[in-house]
N, C-alpha and C positions, 0 to 999 in steps of 0.2 A: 787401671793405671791412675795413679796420682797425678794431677793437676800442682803446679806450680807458680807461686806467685813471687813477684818480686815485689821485696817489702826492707825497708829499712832493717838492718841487721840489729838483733833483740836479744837481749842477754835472756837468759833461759831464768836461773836461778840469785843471778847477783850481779850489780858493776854493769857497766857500758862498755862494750867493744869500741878502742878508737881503731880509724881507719887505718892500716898499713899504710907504708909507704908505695908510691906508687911502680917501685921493681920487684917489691915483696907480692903483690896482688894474684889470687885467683884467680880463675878465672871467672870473671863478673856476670857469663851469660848463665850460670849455673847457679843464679841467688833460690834461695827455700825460704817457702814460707815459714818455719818451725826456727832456723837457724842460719846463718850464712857467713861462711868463713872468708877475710878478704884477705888473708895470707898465703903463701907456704909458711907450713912450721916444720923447723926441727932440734935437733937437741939446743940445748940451749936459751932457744925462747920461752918468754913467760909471758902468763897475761891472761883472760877470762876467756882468750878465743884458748888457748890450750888448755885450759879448764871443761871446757866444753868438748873437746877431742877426747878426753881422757875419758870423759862419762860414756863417751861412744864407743871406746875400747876397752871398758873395765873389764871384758868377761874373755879376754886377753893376756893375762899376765904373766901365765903359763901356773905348770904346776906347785898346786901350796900357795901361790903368792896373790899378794891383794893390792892391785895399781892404786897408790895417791894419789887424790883431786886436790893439787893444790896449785894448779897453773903453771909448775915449774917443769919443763921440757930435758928432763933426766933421760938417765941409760935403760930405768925401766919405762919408760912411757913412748921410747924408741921402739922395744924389743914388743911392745905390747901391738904399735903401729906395726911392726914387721908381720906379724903372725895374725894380723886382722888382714894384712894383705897377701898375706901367704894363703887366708882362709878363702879370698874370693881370686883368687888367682892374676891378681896385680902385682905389679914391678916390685917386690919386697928391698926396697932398702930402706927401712927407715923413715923417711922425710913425708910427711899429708900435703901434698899437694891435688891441683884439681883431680886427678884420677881418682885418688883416694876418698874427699869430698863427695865426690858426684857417688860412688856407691852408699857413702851415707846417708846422702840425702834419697839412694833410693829406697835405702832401709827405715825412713824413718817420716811419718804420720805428720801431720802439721801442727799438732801437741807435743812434738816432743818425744813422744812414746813409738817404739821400734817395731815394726808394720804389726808384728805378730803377738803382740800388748795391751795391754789397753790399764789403765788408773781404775775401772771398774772391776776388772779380775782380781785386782791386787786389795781392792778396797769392801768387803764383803759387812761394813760394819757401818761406820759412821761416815756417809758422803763429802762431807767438809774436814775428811781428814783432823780433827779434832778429840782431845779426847785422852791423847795416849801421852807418854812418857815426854813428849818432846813437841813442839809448836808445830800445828795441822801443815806450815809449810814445810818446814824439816820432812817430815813424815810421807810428804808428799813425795818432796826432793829424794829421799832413802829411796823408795819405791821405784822410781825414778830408773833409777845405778841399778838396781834387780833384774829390771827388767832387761837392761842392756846386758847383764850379764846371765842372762835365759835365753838371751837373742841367738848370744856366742854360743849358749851350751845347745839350742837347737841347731844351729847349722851346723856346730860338730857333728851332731846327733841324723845327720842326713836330712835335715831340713821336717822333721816328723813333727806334729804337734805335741806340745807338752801341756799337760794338764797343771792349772792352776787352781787349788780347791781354796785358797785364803791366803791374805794379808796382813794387813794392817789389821790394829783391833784399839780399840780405847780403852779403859781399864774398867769399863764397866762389860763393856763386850768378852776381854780376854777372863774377868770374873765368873763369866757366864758359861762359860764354856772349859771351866777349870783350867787356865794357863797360868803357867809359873808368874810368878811376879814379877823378876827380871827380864820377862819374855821379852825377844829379840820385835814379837808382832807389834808391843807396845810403841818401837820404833820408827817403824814403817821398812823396817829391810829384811822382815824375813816375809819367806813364801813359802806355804807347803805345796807339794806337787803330788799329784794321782799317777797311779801308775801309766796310764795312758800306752802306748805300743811299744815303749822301752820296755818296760818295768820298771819296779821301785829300784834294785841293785845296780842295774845299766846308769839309772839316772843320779844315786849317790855317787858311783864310783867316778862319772863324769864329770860331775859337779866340780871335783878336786882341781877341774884343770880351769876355773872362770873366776877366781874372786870371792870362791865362801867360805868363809872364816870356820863358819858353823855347818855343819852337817849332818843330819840325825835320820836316819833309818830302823828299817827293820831289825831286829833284834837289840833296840832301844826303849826303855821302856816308854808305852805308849806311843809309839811311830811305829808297828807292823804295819797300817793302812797308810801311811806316805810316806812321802820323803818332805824334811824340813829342810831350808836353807837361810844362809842368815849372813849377815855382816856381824864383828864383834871386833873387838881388839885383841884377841888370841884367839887360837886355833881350837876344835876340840868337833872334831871327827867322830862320830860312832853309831857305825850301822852294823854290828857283831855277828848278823845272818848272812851279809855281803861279804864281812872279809875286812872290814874297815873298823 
């Protein structure tokens, strides 16, 4: 069981949380070491605390689609709350209030990082996240969004462990190891996955439904041994021994 401490509310990646107002307020006995929401939110609102909600439900967004972090309280970051509450079986309408909260703060580590995660699985290269296509915190940040949305695809997946063989890479790592030049690793947002008690197929075909842009499997070249996933700005799917 996670220990929890009450700590002044800490923006995670950018910008200072100011306080709500005091009829908007969580509830306060619920503060997280990692993050702590003093609002309800719903459609409509904007601001770093709904920025922060959305990283917590990127693996959410349903099939195909990829939730925006941009602090703005839309019809997808509603739909995306619905069906993270549909996933643990809370009042599904929409709106992150403390119910909603308190399960995230059970799901989630005093880093940040979502119980079943860790910055070191995803980082097999260069410890200081340095290195690659994009500044060590970006990279960091990227990683970050993966993992929540590996959290989403485990607990679809029956709550089973998913095997993380790599991450991030710097461009002297991803050199090393023959990766494309555009590789998504360079970024920090892609993740290969092992087959682990899904299998590779189970676990591309699930992927489709949390936020990954990119999807590479078996019957890809050079993806028989895993399964890749990836953040991108378009879509491009293809595991051809799966069906995908």
């Amino acid at each position: 069981m996670k220990l929890r401490f009450v700590l002044p509310v800490l923006a995670l990646l950018s910008g200072i949380v100011t306080a709500a107002p005091a009829a908007a307020q969580a509830d306060p006995s619920a503060a997280d070491a990692c993050y702590t929401w003093g609002r309800t939110l719903s459609q409509g609102a904007s601001g770093e605390d709904v920025r922060q909600l959305q990283i917590r439900v990127a693996g959410y967004p349903g099939y195909g689609a990829v939730l925006g972090l941009d602090g703005q309280f839309g019809a997808g970051t509603k739909a995306a709350v619905t069906r993270f509450q549909q996933a643990y079986g809370l009042g599904a309408d929409g709106i992150a209030g403390p119910a909603t909260f308190a399960k995230i703060y059970a799901l989630q580590d005093n880093d940040c990082t979502p119980v079943n995660f860790t910055y070191d699985e995803l980082n097999n290269c260069n410890s200081d996240w340095s290195g690659g296509n994009v500044s060590a915190a970006t990279a960091r940040a990227n990683a970050l969004v993966s993992m929540w949305k590996l959290q989403a695809m485990r607990h679809a997946m029956g709550d089973r462990p998913i095997d993380v063989n790599g991450g991030f890479r710097s461009v002297s790592c991803n050199n090393a190891v023959g990766g494309a030049a555009g590789s998504r690793h360079l970024y920090g947002d892609a993740v290969d996955l092992g087959a682990g008690p899904q299998g590779f197929c189970a676990l591309a075909k699930q992927a489709r439904n949390h936020g990954f842009n990119e999807i590479l499997g078996p019957g890809y070249t050079g993806h028989n041994d895993h399964v890749h996933v990836a953040h991108k700005s378009s879509r491009f799917w293809s595991a051809p021994s799966c069906g995908i």
